[in-house]
C-alpha positions in Angstrom: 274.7 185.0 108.8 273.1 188.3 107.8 274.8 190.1 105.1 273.6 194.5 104.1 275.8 195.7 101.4 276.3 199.3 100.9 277.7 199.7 97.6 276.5 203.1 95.5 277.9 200.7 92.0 274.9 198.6 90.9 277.4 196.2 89.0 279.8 195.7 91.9 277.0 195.4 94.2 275.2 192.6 92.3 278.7 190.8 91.8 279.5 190.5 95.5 275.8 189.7 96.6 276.6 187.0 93.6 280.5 186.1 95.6 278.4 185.8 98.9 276.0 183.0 97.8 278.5 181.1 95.7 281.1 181.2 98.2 278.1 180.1 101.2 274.6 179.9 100.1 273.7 180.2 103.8 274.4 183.9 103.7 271.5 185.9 103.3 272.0 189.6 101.9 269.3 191.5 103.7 269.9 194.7 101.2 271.9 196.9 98.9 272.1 200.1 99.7 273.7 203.2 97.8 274.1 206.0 99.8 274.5 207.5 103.5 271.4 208.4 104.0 269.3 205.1 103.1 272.1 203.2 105.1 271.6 205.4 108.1 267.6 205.0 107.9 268.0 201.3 107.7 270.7 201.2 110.4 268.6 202.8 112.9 265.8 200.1 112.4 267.2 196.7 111.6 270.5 194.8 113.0 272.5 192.8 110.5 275.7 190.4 111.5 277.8 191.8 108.5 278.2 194.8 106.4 280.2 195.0 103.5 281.0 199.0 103.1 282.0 200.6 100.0 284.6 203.5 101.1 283.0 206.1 98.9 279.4 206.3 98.0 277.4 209.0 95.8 276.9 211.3 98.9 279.9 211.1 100.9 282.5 208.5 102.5 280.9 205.9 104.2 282.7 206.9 107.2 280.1 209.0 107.7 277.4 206.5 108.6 278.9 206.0 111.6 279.0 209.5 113.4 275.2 209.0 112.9 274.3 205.3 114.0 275.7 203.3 116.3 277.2 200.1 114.8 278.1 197.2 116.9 278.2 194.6 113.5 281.7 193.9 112.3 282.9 195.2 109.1 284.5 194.6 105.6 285.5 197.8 103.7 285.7 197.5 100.0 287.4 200.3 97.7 289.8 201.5 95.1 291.9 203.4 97.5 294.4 201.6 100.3 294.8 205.6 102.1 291.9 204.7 104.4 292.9 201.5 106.0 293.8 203.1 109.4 290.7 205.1 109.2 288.9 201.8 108.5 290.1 199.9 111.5 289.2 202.5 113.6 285.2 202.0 112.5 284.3 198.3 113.5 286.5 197.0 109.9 287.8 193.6 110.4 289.0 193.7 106.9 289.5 195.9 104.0 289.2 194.8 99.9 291.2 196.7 97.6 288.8 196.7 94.1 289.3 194.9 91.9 288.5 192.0 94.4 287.6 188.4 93.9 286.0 185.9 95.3 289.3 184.4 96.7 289.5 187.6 98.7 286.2 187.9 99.2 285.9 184.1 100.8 289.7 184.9 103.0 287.7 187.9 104.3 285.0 185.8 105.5 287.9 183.1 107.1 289.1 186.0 109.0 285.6 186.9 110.5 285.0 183.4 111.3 288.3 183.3 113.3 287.7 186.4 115.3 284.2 185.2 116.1 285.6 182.2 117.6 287.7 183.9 120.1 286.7 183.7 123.7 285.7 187.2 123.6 283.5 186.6 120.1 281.6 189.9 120.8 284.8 191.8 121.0 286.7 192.6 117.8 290.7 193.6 117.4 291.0 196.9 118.1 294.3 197.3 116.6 295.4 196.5 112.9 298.4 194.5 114.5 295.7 192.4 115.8 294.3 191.6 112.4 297.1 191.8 110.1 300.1 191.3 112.1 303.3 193.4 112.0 305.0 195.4 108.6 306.7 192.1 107.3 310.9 192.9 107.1 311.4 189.8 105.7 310.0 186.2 104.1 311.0 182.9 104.7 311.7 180.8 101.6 312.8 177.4 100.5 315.2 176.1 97.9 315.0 172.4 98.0 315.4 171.2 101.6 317.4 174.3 102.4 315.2 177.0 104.3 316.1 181.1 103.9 315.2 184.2 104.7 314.6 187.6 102.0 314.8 191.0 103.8 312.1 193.0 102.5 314.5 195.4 100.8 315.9 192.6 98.8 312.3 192.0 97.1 311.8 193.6 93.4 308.1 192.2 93.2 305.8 189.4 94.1 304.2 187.7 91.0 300.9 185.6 91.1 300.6 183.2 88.8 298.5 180.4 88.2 298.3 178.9 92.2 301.8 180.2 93.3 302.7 183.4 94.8 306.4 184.3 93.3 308.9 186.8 95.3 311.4 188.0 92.6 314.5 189.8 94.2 316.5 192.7 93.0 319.0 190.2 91.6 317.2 188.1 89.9 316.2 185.4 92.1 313.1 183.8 92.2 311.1 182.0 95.1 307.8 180.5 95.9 306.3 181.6 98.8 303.8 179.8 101.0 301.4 182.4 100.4 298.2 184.2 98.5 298.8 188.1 96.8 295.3 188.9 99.4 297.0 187.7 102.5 300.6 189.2 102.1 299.3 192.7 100.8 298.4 194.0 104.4 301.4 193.0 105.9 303.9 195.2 103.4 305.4 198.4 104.1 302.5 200.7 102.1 305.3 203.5 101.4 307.8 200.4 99.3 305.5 198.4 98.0 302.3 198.9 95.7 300.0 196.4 94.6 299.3 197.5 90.8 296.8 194.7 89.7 295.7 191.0 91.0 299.2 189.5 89.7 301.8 192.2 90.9 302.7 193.5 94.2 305.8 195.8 93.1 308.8 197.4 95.1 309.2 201.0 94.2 312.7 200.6 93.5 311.5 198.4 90.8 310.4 200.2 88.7 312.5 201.1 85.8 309.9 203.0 83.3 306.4 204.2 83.1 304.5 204.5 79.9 301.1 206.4 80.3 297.9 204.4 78.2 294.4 204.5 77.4 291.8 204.4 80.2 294.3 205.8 82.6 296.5 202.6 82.7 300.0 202.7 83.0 302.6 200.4 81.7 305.7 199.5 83.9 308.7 198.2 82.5 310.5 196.9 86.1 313.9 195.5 87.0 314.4 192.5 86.8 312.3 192.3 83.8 309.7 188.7 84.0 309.9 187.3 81.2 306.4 187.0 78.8 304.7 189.8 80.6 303.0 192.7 80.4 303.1 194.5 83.2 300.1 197.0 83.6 298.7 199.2 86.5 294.7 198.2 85.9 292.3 201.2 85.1 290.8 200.4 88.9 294.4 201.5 91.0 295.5 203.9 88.4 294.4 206.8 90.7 295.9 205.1 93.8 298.7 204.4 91.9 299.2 208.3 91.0 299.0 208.7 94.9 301.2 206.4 95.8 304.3 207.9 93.8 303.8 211.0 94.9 304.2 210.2 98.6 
């Protein structure tokens, strides 16, 4: 498979070319470009099988690119900002990486692709985000010993990641391991209840009990129920996102 990466941050750039050939050595990154106008120039002449898309590049939003050139290749949007998904499933994305991404997300990503190409229809890709994500999740199925139950959605506080377990921590204090990764369950919450503030939390607004502003734009959250020997911090990377979010 042929990779172009259009990505106008040299560092994140290198460290997903990096991702790709670590995660498949097979996949061969064809370029890196920075900005609209290169990837429309290259676009125009040469055919790739994926592109991995940085949402905003020096010159404009990558959205851009594709008023200009037609693009038949599947995509993977990558950026600080979750207000575009829509947007990006409307513009040949088959997935979308919130930064800062890794290469557990990055290799899911590629799972997802691989499934979709092995449809009957491989040329044909979802056309609705239901199709890729599924449904807004109301509620999670759980087990406690042999027994199985179900959490409504308004019943969660947060979900915690923590060495390979995903935790679901309800309003009262009860917690779960769920059969799933933080990358996987984040498309399929309600975007309006629940934020995902770093690579460990995904948290509920109603959560949140105090904010304390810090350096580098970061915020600390003190949330409810409080886990116990941790820090909870919005990273510098979905600071700005985070600002957005609240004030929805």
């Amino acid at each position: 498979m042929t990779v172009l990466i259009i990505e106008d941050e040299e560092l994140a750039a290198t460290t997903l070319q990096n991702m790709l050939k670590h995660i498949d050595p097979k996949l061969q990154v064809l370029g890196i470009l920075g900005t609209i106008e290169d990837a429309v120039n290259w676009l125009k002449s040469n055919t790739v099988d994926l592109l991995f898309m940085d949402v905003h590049l020096g010159d404009g939003e990558s959205f851009q690119i594709f008023k200009e050139v037609v693009i038949n290749s599947p995509v993977i949007f990558t950026t600080a900002y979750d207000q575009y998904t829509l947007k990006a499933f409307k513009n040949q994305g088959i997935d979308y990486l919130l930064k800062p991404f890794d290469e557990d997300d990055v290799r899911a990503a590629l799972t997802k692709l691989n499934g979709i190409l092995k449809t009957k229809e491989p040329n044909v890709l979802p056309q609705k985000i239901d199709e890729l994500f599924g449904k807004t999740r109301n509620r999670f199925m759980v087990k406690v010993g042999k027994l199985i139950k179900t959490v409504a959605a308004d019943e969660v506080a947060y979900f915690m990641a923590e060495d390979k377990y995903l935790f679901l921590v309800t309003k009262d204090q009860q917690n779960y391991i769920i059969e799933e990764t933080i990358s996987s369950l984040e498309p399929n919450l309600n975007a309006t209840d629940f934020f995902r503030i770093n690579r460990k939390f995904i948290i509920h607004i109603n959560s949140i009990k105090e904010m304390y502003k810090l350096s580098r734009n970061r915020v600390r959250i003190i949330l409810s129920p409080k886990p116990a020997d941790v820090e909870v911090v919005v990273s510098e990377e979905r600071a700005e996102a985070f600002k957005n979010w609240l004030n929805q």
